[in-house]
N, C-alpha and C positions, 0 to 999 in steps of 0.2 A: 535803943532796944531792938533786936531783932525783928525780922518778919518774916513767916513761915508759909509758905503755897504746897497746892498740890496740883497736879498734870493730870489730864484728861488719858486716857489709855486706850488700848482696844486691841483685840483678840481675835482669830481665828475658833473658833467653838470646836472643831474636832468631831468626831464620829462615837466615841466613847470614852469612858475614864474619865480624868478630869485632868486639866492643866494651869498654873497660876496666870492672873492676869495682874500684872507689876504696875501698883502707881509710885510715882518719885515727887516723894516731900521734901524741898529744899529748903533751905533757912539762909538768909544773907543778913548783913549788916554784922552788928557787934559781937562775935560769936565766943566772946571770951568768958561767959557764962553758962550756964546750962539752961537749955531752954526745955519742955515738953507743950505734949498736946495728943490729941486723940481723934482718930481718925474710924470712922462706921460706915458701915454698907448700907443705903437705902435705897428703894425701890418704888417709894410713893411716888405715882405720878408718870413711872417710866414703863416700860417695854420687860424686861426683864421678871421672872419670876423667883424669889426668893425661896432657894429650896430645892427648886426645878432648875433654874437656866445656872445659878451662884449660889452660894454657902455665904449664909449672912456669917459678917467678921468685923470683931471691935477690936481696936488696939491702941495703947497707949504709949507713944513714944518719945525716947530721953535723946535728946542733942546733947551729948557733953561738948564742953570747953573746945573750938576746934572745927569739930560734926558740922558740915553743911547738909547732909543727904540722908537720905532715909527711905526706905521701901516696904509698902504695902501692899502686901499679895491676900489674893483674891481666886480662892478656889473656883473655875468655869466648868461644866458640867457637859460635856459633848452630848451631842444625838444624830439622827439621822433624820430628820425635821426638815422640810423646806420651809425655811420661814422667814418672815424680815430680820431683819440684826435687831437685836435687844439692846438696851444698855440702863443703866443703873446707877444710882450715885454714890459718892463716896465723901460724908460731909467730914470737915474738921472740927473741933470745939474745945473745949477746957482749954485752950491756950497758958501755959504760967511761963511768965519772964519770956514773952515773946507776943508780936501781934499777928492777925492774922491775915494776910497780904489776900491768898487768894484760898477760899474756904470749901469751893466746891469742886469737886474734875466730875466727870462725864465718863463710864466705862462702857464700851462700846463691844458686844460680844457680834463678832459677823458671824454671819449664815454662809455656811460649806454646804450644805445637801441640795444643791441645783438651783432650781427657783427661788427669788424671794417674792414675798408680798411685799405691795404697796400698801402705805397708810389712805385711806379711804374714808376719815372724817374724825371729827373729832366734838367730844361731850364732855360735860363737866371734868375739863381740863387735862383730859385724859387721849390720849391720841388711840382713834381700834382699828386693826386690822382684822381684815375678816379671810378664813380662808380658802382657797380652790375649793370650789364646785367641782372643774373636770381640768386633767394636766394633760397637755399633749405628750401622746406617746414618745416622743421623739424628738422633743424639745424645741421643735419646730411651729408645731401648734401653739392656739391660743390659751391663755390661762384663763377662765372666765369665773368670777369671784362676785358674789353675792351675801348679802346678809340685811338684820338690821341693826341700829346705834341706838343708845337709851334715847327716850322720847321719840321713837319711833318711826325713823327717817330710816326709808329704805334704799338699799345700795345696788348696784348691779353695774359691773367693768369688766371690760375682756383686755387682757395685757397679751 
């Protein structure tokens, strides 16, 4: 029987409009049948806002007889945002007449618009970034970043 993976991707975010971020479904071993399976946008747990940073997307795709490769685009959403890179998941599932080797990739949107934040703590499993207080005019100064994390824990860093 076949076995079908997906690949981690990642993207430059852009300024505006929007541009595809391509993951590649491969499938190896017996390919003298057709295989499928279905690939979704998730965001639980990640950086990324559905809607906002990506266009949530389902899709179900056919390997015929042959077909090793397969590609899953992933509309990314530009802004003008300094902020940390986002990223998002991309699970597999319903597998038929194939297994599933590797089920999860990682999409990884970077940050264009100058500074990024750092991650600064993390709560119910969830990683927060918090953003500038004050940006040096000139990018020579400091970024100094404050907030607080659920339960209460207060933050304060100058990058």
């Amino acid at each position: 029987m076949p076995s079908i993976s997906i690949a981690n991707a990642s993207i430059t975010e852009g300024n505006s409009s929007w541009k595809n971020l391509r993951f590649t479904l491969t499938r190896t071993g017996d390919l003298n049948q057709a295989s499928s399976v279905t690939a979704m946008t998730d965001a639980t747990g990640y950086l990324a806002t559905e809607g906002v940073d990506y266009r949530r997307q389902v899709s179900t795709f056919t390997f015929y007889p042959g077909e090793s490769t397969k590609y899953f685009n992933v509309r990314i959403y530009g802004d003008t945002t300094a902020e940390a890179d986002e990223t998002f998941a991309v699970k597999l599932s319903g597998a038929n007449n194939a297994n599933l080797a590797v089920d999860l990739a990682i999409g990884t949107i970077i940050n264009d618009d100058g500074g990024t934040m750092q991650a600064f703590g993390a709560a119910g499993g969830k990683n927060y970034f918090l953003p500038p207080d004050v940006f040096g005019n000139d990018g020579d100064e400091p970024i100094v970043s404050s907030g607080t994390l659920p339960g209460g824990k207060k933050l304060r860093t100058i990058i």
